[in-house]
C-alpha positions in Angstrom: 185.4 67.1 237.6 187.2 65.1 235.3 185.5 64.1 231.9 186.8 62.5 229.2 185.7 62.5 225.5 185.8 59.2 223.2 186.0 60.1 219.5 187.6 58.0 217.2 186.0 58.5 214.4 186.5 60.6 210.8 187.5 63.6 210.3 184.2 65.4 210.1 182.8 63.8 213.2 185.5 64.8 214.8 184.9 68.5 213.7 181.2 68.0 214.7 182.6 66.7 218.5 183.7 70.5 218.8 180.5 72.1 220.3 179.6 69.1 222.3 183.0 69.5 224.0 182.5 73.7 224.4 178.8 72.8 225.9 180.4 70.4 228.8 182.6 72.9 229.6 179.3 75.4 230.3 177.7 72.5 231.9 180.7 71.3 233.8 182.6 74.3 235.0 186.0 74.1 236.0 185.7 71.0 234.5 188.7 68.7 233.2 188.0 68.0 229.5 190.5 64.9 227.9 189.5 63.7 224.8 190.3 60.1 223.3 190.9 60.3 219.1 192.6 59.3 216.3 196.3 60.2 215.5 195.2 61.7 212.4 192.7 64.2 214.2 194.1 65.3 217.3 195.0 68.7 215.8 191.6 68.9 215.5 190.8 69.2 219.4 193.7 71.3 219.4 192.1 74.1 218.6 189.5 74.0 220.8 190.4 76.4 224.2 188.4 73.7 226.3 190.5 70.5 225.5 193.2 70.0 228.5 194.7 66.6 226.4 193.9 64.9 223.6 195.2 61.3 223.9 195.8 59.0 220.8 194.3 55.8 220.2 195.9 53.9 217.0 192.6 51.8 216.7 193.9 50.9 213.0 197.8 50.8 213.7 199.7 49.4 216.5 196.6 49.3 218.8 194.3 47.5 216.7 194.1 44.3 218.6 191.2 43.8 220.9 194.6 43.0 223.7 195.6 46.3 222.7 192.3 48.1 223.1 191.9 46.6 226.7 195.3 47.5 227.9 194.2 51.1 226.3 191.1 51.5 228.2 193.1 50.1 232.0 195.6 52.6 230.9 192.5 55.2 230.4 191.3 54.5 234.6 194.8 55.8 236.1 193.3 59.1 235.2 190.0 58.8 237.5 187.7 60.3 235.4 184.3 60.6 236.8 182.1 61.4 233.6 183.1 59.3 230.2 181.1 60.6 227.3 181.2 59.1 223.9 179.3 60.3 221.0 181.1 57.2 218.6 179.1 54.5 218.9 181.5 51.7 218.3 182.1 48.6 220.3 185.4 49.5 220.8 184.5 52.9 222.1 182.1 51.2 224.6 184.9 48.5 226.5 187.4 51.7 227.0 184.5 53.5 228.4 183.6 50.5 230.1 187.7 50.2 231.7 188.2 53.7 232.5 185.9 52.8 235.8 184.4 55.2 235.4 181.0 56.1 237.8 178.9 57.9 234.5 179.1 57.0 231.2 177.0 57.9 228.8 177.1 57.5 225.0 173.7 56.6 222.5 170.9 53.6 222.5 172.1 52.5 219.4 175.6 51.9 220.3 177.6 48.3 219.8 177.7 47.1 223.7 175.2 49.9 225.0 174.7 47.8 228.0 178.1 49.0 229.3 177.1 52.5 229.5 175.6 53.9 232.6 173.2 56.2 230.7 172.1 56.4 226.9 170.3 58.7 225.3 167.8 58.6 222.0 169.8 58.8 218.9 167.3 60.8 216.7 168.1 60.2 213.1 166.0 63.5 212.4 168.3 65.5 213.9 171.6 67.0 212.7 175.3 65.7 213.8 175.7 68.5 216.3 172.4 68.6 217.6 173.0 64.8 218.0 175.5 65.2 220.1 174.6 67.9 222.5 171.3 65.6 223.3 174.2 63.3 225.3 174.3 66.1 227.9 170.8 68.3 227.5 166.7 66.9 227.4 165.1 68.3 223.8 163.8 70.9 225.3 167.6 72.7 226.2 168.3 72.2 222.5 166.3 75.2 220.8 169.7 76.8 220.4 172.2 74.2 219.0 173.7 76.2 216.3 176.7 76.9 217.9 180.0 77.8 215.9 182.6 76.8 218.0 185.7 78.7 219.2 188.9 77.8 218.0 192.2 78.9 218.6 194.9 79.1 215.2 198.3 79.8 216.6 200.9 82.5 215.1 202.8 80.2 213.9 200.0 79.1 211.4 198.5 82.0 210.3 202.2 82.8 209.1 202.3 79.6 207.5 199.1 80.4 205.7 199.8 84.0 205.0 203.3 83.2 203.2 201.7 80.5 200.6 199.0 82.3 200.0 200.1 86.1 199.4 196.9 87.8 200.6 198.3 90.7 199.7 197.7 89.8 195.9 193.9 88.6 196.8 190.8 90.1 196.0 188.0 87.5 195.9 188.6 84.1 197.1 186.7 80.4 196.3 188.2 77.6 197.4 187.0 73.9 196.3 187.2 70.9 198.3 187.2 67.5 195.6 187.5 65.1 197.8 185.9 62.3 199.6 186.6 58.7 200.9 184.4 57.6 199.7 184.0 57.9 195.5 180.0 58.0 195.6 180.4 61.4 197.0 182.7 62.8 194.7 181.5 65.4 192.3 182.6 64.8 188.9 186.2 66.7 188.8 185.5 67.8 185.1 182.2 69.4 186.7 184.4 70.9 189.3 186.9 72.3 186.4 184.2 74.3 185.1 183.2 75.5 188.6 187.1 76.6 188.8 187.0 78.6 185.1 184.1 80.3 186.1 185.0 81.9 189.1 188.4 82.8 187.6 186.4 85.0 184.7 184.3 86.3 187.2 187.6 87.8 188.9 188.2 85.0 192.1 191.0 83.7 192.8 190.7 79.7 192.9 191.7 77.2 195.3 191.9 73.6 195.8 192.1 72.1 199.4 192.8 68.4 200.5 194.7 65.9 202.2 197.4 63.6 200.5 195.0 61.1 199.9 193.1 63.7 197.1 196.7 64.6 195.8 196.0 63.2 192.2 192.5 64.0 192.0 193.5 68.1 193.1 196.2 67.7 190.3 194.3 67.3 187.4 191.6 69.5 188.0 194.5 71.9 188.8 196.1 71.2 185.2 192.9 71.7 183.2 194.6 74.9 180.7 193.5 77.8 183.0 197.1 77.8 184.6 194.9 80.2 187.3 194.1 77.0 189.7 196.1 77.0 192.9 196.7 73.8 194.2 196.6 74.1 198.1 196.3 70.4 198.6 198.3 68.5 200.8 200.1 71.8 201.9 198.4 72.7 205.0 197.7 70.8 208.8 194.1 70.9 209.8 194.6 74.2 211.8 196.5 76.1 208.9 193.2 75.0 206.6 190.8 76.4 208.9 192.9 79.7 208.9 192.9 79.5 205.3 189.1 78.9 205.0 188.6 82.2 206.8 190.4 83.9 204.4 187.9 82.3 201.6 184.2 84.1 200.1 182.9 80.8 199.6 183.5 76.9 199.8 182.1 74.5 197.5 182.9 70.7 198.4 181.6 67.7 199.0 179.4 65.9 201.9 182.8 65.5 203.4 184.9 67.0 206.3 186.0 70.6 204.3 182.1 71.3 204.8 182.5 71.5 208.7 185.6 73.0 209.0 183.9 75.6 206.5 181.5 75.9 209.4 183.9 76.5 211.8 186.1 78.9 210.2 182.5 81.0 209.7 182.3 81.4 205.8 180.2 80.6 203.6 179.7 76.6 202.3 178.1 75.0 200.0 177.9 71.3 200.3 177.3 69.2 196.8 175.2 66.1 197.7 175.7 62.7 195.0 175.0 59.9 196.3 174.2 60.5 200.2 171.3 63.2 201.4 171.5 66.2 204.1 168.3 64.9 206.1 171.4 62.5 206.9 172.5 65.2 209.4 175.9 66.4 208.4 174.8 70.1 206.6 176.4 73.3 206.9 174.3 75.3 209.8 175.8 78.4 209.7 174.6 81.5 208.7 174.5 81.9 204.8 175.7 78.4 203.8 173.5 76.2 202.1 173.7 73.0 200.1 172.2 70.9 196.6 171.1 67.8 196.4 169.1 66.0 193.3 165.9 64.3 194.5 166.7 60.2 193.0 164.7 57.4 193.8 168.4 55.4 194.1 169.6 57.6 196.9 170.7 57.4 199.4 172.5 54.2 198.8 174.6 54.2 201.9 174.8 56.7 204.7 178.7 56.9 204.2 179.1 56.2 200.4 180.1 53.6 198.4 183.0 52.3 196.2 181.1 53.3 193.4 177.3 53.6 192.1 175.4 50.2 192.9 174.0 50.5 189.4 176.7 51.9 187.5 175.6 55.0 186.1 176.3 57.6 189.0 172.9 59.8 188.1 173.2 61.5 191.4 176.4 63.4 190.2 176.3 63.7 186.4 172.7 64.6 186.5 173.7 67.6 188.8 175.2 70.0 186.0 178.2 72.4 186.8 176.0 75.5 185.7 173.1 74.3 188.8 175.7 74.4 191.7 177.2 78.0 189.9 174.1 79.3 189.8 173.2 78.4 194.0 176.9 79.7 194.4 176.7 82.5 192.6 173.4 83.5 194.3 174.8 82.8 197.8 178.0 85.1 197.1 175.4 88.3 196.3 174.1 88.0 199.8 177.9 88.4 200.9 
């Protein structure tokens, strides 16, 4: 059987796609399993052993144009799939489901053009992103055990990579902190996350940040607040070497952002700061002995993805959230290490 996989979506949905893809290959053995996603996170279906292909679909680059999308999804049919399954709910997503020709095609109720889909299940807003997902291939009642952590594969190459910047051999205790977001609503305040850093350096850790390019500046001067003790890992590692990092870490404290879920995956323990957006939202950290902090605000949510900045200018949901709240839920979450 030959299924393909439509994700084109963030980074931390794509990270969430993960167990879905592990389950079809239960559910479909000997099964074929391509998967449609962005340039930017194809090394994230890398590491997954049940990806044959990940094919990339510049949806905001050279293959933006709805001409480009159509020759995309004729392109997409040559392959004969027989089972398209898309967990993005775009428009998009639905015409190159629609073009592959292929006979089942199932993505969610709420998705743009759901008419072209051959099946769609509920999309239950109660329940989390991974849970979510699996209901596209299982009724309610097969989902008691959704929590699945799934298997990834970090090459040799990698783990050297890893290993030489960060000189494990001079480790004793690691946190690492992820500062970033796309979105600024979600961003902890980075002098909050300075005193986070000290902390853990008195208390003996070694401190890391972690990023993309994008959160290059923002890394920087939280790395060049005196202590000298920060280690700026940002912008230094692919999405594979930064898992293999993560496993290397005690804890992570980040965002509502994509470092919690590849937190998840690389089996430590996260804790996810919530500003402006809420974990009944469905993106938490479900593993074992991660947890997360959220204040309870009549202004929030404000937006299910975050916003430019605070609707009414005074960002409550993240100054009100002292430094010495989210130490205290780290610090207690590190004991049960």
């Amino acid at each position: 059987m030959k299924i393909l996989l439509i994700q084109t979506a963030f980074l931390g949905d794509a990270v969430l796609t993960l167990p879905l893809i592990e389950k079809l290959s239960v559910k479909f053995p000997g099964s074929e399993i391509d998967v449609v996603s962005l340039p930017s996170t194809q090394s994230v279906f890398s590491l997954s052993p049940f990806v044959n292909k990940t094919i990339p679909f510049d949806k905001k680059g050279k293959e933006k144009s709805f001409t480009a999308t159509l020759a995309f999804g004729f392109h997409l049919r040559k392959n004969n799939y027989d089972f398209v399954v898309s967990p993005h709910r775009s428009a998009r997503s639905a015409i190159i489901s629609f073009l592959t020709g292929a006979p089942v095609r199932i993505s969610f109720d709420t998705a743009s053009l759901s008419f072209l889909y051959t099946e769609r299940a509920v999309y239950r807003k109660d329940f989390h992103e991974v849970k979510r997902n699996l209901s596209l291939i299982y009724s309610e009642d097969e989902l008691t055990r959704w929590k699945i952590i799934p298997k990834v594969i970090i090459s040799a190459a990698d783990k050297e990579k890893v290993a030489s910047i960060l000189n494990t051999d001079s480790l004793k205790k690691l946190a690492l902190i992820a500062p970033g977001s796309v979105w600024e609503t979600k961003k902890y305040p980075s002098e909050y996350y300075r005193e986070i850093a000290k902390h853990f350096i008195n208390k003996g850790f070694s401190v890391g940040l972690i990023g993309g390019k994008e959160d290059a500046e923002l890394c920087g001067e939280i790395s060049d607040s005196g202590t000298g003790k920060i280690l700026n890992f940002c912008d230094k590692f692919t999405i594979p070497q930064s898992v293999e990092l993560l496993k290397k870490a005690d804890i992570l404290i980040t965002n509502d952002s994509a470092p919690t879920h590849l937190g998840v995956i690389a089996g430590i323990k996260v804790l996810t700061i919530y500003t402006s957006t809420v974990p009944e939202f469905g993106f938490y950290p479900y593993n074992e002995g991660s947890s997360y902090i959220s204040l309870d605000m009549d202004c929030k949510p404000c937006g299910i993805h975050g916003k430019t900045k605070c609707p009414l200018g005074h960002f409550n949901c993240g100054n009100n959230l002292m430094p010495e709240t989210v130490i205290a839920k780290a610090e207690e979450m590190i004991r049960k290490i």
